[in-house]
PyMOL Python script that loads the backbone (N, CA, C, O; Angstrom):
from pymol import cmd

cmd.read_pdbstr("""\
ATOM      1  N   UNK A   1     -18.056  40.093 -20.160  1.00  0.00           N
ATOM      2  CA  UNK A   1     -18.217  38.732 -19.717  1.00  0.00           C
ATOM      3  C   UNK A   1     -17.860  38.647 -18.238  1.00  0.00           C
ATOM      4  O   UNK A   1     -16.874  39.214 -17.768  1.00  0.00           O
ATOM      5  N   UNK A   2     -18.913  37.736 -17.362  1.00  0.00           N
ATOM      6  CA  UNK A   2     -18.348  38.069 -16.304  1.00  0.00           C
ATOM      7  C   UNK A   2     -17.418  36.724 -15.537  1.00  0.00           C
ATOM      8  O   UNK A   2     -17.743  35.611 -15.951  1.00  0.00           O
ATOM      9  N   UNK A   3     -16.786  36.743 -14.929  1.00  0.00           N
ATOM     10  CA  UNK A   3     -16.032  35.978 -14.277  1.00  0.00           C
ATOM     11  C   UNK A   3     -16.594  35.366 -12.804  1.00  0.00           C
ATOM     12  O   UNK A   3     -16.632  36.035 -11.771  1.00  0.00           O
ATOM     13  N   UNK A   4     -17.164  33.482 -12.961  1.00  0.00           N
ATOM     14  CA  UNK A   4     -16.969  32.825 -11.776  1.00  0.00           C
ATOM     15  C   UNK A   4     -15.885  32.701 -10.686  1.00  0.00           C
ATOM     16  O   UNK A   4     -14.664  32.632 -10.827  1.00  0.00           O
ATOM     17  N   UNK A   5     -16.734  32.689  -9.414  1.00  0.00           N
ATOM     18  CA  UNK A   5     -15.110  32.531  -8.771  1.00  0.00           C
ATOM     19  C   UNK A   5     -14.544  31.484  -8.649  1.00  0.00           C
ATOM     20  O   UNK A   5     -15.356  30.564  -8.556  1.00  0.00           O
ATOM     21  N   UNK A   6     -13.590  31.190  -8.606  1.00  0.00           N
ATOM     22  CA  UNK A   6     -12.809  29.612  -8.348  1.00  0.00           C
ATOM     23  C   UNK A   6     -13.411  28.680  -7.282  1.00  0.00           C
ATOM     24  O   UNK A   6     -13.393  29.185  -6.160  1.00  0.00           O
ATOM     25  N   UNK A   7     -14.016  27.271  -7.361  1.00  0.00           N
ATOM     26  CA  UNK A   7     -14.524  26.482  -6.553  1.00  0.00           C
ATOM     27  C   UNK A   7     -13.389  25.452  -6.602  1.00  0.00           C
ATOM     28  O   UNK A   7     -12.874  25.058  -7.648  1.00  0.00           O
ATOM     29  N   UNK A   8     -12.948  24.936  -5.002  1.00  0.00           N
ATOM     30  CA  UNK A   8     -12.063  24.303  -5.322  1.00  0.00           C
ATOM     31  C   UNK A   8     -12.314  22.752  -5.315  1.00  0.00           C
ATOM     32  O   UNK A   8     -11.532  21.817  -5.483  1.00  0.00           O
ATOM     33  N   UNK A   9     -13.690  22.790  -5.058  1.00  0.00           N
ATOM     34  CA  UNK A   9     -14.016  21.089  -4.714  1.00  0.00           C
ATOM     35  C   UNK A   9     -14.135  20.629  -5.806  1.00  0.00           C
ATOM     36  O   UNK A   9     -13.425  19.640  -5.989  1.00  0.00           O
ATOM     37  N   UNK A  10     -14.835  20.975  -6.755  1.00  0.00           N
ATOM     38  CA  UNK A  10     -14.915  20.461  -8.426  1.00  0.00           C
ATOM     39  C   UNK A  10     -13.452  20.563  -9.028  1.00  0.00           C
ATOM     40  O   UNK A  10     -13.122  19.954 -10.046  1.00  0.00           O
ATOM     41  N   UNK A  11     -12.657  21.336  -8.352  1.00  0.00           N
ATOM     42  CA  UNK A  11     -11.346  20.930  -9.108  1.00  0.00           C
ATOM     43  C   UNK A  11     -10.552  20.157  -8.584  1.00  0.00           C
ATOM     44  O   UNK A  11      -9.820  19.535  -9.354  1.00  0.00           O
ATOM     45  N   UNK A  12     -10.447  19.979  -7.467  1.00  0.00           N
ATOM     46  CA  UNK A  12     -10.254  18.962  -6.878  1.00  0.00           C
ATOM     47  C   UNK A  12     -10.755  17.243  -7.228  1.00  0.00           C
ATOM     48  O   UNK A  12     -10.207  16.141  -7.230  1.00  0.00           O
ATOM     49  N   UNK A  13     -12.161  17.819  -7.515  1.00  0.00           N
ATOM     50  CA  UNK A  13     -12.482  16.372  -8.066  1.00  0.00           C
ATOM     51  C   UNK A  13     -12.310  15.975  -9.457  1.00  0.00           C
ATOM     52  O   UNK A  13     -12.628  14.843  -9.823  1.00  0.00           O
ATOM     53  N   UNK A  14     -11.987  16.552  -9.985  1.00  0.00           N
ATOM     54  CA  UNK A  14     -11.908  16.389 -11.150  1.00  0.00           C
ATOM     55  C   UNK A  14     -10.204  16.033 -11.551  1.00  0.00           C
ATOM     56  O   UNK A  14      -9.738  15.249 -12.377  1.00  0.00           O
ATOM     57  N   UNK A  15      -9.378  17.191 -10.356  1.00  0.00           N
ATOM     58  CA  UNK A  15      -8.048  16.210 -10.659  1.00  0.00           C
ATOM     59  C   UNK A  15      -7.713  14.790 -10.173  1.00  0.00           C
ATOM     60  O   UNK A  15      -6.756  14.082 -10.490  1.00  0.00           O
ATOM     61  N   UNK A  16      -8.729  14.544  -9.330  1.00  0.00           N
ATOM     62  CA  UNK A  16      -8.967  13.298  -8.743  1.00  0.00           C
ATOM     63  C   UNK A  16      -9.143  12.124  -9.858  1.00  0.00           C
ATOM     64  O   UNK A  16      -8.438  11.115  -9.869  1.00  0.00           O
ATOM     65  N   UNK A  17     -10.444  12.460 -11.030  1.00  0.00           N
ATOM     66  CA  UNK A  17     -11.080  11.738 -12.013  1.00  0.00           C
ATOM     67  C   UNK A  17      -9.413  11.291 -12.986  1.00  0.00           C
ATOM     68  O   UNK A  17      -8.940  10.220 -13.366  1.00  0.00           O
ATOM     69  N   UNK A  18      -8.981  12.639 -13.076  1.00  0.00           N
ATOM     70  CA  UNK A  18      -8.134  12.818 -14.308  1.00  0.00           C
ATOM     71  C   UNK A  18      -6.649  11.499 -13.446  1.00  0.00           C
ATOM     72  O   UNK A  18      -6.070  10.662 -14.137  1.00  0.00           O
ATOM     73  N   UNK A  19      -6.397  11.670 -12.038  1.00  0.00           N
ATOM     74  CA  UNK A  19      -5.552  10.996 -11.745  1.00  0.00           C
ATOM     75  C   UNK A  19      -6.024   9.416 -11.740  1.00  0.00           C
ATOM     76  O   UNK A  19      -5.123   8.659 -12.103  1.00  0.00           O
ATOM     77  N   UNK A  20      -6.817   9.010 -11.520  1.00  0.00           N
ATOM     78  CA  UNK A  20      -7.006   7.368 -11.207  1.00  0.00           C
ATOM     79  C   UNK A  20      -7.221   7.257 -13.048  1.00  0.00           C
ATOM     80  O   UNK A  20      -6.655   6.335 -13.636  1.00  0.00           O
ATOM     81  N   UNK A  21      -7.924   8.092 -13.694  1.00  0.00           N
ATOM     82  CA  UNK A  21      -7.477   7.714 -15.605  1.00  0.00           C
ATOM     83  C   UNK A  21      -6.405   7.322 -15.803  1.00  0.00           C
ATOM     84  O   UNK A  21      -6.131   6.350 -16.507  1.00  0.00           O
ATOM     85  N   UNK A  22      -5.379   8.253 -15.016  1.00  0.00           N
ATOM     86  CA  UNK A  22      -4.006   8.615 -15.526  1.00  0.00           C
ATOM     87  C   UNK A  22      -3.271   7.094 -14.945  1.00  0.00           C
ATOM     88  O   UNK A  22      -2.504   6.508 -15.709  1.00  0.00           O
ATOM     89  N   UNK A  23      -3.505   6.630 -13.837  1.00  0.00           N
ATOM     90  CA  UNK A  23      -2.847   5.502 -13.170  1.00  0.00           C
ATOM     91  C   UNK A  23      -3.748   4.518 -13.956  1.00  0.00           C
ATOM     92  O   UNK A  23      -2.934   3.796 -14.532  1.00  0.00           O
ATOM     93  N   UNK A  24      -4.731   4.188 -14.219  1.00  0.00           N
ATOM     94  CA  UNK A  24      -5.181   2.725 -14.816  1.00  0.00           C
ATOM     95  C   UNK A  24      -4.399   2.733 -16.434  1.00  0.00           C
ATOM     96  O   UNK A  24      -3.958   1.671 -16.871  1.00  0.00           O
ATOM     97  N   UNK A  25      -4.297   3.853 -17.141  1.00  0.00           N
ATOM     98  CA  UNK A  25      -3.467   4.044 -18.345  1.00  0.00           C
ATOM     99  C   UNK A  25      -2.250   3.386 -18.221  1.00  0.00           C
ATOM    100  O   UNK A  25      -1.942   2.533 -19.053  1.00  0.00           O
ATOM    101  N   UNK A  26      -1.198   3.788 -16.893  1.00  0.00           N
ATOM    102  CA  UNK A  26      -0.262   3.666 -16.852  1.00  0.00           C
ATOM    103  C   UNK A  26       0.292   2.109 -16.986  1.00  0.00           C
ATOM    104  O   UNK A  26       1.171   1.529 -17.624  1.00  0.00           O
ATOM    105  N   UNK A  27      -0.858   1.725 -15.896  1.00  0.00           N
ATOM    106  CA  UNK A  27      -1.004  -0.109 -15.485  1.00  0.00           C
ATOM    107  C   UNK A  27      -1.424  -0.495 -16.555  1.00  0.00           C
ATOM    108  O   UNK A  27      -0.810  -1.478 -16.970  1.00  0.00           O
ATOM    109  N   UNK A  28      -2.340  -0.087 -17.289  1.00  0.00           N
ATOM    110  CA  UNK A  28      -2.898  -0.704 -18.577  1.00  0.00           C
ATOM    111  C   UNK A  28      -1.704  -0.691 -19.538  1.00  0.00           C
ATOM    112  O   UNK A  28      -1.340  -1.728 -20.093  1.00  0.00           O
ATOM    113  N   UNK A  29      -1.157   0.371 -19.715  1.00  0.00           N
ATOM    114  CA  UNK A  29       0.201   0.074 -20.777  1.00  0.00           C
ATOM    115  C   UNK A  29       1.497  -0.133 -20.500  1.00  0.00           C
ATOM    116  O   UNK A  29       2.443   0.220 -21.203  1.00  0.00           O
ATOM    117  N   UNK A  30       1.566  -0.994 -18.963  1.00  0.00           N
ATOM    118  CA  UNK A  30       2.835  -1.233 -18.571  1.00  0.00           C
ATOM    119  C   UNK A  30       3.758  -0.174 -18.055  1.00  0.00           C
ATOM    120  O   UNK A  30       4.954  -0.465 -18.061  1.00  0.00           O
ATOM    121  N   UNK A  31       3.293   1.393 -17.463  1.00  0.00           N
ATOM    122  CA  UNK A  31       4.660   2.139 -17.484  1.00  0.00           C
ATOM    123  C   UNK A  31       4.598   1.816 -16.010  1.00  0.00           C
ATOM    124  O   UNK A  31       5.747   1.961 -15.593  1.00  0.00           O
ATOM    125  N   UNK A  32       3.750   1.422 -14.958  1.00  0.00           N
ATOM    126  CA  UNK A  32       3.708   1.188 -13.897  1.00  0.00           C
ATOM    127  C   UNK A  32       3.312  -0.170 -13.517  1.00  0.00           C
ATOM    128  O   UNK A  32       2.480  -0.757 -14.208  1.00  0.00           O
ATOM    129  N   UNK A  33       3.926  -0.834 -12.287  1.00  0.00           N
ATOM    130  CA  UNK A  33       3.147  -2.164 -12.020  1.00  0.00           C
ATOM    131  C   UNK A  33       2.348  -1.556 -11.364  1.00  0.00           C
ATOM    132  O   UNK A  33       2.188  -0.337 -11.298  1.00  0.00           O
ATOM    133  N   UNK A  34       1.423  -2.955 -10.478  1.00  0.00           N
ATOM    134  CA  UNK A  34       0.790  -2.745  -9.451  1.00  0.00           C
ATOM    135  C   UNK A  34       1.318  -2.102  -8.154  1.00  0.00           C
ATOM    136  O   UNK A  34       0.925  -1.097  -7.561  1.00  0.00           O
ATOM    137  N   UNK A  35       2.225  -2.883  -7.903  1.00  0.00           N
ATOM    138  CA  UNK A  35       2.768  -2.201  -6.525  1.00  0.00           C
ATOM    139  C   UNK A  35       2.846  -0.961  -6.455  1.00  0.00           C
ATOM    140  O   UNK A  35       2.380  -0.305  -5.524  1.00  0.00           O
ATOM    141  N   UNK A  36       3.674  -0.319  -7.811  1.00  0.00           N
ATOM    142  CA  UNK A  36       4.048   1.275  -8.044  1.00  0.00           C
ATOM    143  C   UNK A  36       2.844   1.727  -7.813  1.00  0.00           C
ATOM    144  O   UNK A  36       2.648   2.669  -7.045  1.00  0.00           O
ATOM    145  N   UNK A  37       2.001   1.176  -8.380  1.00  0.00           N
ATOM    146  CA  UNK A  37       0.498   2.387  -8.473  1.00  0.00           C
ATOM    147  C   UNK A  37       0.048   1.621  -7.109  1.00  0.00           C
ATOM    148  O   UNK A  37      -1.121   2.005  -7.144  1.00  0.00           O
ATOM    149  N   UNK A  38       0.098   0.976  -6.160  1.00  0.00           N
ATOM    150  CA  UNK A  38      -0.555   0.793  -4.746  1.00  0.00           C
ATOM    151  C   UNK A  38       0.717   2.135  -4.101  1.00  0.00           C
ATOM    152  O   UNK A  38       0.269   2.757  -3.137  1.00  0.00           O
ATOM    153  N   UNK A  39       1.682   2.425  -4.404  1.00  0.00           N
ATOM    154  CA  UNK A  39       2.281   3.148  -3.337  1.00  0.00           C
ATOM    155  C   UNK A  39       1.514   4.895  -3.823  1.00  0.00           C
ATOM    156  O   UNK A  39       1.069   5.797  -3.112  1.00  0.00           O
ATOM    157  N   UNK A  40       1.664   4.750  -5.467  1.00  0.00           N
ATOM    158  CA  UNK A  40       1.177   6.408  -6.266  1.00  0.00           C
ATOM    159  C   UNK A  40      -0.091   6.695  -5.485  1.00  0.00           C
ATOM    160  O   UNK A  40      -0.314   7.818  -5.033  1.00  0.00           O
ATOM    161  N   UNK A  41      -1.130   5.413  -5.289  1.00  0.00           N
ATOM    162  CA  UNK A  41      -2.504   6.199  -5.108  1.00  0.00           C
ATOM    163  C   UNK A  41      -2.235   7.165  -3.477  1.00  0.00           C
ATOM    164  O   UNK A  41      -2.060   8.384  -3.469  1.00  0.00           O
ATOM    165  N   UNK A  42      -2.259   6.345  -2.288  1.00  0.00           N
ATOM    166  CA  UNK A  42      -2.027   7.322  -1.162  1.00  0.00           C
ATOM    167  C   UNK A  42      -1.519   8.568  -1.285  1.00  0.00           C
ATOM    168  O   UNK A  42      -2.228   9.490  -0.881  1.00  0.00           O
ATOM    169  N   UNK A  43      -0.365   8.839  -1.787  1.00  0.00           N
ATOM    170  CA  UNK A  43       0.195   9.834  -2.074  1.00  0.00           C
ATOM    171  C   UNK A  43      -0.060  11.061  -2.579  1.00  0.00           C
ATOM    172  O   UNK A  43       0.243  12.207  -2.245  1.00  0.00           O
ATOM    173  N   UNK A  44      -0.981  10.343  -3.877  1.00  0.00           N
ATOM    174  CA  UNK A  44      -1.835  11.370  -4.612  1.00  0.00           C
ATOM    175  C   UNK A  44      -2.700  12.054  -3.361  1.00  0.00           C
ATOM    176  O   UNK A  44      -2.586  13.126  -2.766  1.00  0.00           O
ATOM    177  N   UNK A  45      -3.750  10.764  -3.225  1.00  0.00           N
ATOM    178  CA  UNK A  45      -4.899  11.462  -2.190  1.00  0.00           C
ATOM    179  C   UNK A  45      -4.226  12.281  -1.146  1.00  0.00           C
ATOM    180  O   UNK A  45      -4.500  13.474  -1.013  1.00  0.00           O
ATOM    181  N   UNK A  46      -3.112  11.504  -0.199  1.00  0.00           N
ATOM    182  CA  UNK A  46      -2.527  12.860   0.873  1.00  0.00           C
ATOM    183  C   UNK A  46      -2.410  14.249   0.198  1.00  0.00           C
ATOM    184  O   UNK A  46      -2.974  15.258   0.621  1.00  0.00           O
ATOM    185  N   UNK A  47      -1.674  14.195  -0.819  1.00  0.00           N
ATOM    186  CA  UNK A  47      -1.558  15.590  -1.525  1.00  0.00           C
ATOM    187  C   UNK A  47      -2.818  16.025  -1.706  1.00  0.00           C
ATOM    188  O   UNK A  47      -3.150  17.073  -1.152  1.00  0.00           O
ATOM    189  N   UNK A  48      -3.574  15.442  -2.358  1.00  0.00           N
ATOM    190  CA  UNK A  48      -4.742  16.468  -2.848  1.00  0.00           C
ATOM    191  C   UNK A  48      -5.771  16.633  -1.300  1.00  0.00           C
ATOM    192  O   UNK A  48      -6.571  17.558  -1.157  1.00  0.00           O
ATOM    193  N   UNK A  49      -5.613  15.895  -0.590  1.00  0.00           N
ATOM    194  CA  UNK A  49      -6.091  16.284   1.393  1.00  0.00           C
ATOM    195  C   UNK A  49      -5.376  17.461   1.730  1.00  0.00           C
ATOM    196  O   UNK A  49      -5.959  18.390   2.290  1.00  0.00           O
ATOM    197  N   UNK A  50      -4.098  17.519   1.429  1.00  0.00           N
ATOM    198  CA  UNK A  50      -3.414  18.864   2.099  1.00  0.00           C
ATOM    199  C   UNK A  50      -3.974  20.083   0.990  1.00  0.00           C
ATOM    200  O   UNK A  50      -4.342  21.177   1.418  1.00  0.00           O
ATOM    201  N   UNK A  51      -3.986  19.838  -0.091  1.00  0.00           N
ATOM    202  CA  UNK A  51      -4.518  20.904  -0.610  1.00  0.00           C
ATOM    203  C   UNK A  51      -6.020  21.230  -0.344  1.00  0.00           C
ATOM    204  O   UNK A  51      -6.372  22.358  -0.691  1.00  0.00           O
ATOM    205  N   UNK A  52      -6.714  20.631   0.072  1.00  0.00           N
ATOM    206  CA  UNK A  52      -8.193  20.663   0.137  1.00  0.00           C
ATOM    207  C   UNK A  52      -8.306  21.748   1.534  1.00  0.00           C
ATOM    208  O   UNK A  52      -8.945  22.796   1.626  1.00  0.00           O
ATOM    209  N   UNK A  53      -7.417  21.049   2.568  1.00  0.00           N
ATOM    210  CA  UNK A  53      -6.927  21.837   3.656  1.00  0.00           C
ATOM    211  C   UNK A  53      -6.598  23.234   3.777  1.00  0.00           C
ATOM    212  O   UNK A  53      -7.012  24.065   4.585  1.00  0.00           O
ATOM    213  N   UNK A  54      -5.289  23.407   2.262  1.00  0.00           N
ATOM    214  CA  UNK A  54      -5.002  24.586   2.376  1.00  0.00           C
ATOM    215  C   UNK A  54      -6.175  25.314   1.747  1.00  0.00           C
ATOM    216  O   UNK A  54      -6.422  26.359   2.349  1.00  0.00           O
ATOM    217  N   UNK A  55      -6.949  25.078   0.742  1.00  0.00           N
ATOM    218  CA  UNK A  55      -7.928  26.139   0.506  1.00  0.00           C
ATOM    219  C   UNK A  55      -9.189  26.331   1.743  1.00  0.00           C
ATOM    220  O   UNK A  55      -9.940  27.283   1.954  1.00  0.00           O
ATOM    221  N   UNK A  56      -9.068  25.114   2.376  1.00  0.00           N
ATOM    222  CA  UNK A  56     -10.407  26.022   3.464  1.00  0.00           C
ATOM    223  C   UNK A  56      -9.439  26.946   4.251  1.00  0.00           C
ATOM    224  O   UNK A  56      -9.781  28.114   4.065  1.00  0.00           O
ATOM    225  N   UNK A  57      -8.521  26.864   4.938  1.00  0.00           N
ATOM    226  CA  UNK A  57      -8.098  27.864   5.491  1.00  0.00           C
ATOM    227  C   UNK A  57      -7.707  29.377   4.802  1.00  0.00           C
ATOM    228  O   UNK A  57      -7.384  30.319   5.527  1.00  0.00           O
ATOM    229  N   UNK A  58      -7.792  29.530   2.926  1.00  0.00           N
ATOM    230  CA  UNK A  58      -7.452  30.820   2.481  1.00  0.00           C
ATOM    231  C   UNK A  58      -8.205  31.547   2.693  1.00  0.00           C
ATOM    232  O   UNK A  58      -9.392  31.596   2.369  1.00  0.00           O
ATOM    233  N   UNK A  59      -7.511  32.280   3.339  1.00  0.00           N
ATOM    234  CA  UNK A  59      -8.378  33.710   3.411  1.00  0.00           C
ATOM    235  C   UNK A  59      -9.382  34.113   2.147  1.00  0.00           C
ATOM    236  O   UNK A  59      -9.082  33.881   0.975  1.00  0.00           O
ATOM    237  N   UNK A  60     -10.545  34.716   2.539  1.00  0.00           N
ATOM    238  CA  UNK A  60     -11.168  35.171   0.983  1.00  0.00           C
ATOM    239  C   UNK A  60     -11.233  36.637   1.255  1.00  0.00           C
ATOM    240  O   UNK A  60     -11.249  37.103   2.394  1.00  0.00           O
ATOM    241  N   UNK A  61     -11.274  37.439   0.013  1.00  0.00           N
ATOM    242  CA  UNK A  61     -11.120  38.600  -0.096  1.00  0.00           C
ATOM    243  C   UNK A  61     -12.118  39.251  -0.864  1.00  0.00           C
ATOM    244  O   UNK A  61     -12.061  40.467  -1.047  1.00  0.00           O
TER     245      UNK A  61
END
""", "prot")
cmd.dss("prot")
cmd.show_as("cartoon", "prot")
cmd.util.cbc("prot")
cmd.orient("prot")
């Protein structure tokens, strides 16, 4: 069987999909207000920007 190589934009987007699920859940069942999830979203996205960052700069081998 052979092995794809890792793409990081589809995983990226996809932890993207899985995070704004994860925050409307939260708001939807009370574990977060609004405000909390207005400060969570930036945060998320900066993080997942620096990571997007660090994979264009990895070296490939």
């Amino acid at each position: 069987m052979t092995t794809h190589p890792f793409r990081f934009l589809p995983f990226l987007s996809g932890v993207l999909f899985l995070l704004i699920a994860a925050g409307w859940f939260m708001v939807d069942s009370a574990l977060l207000t609004q405000d909390e999830l207005r400060l969570a979203g930036p945060i998320t996205l900066i993080v997942l920007g620096l990571l997007g960052v660090a994979a264009t700069f990895r070296s490939r081998k």
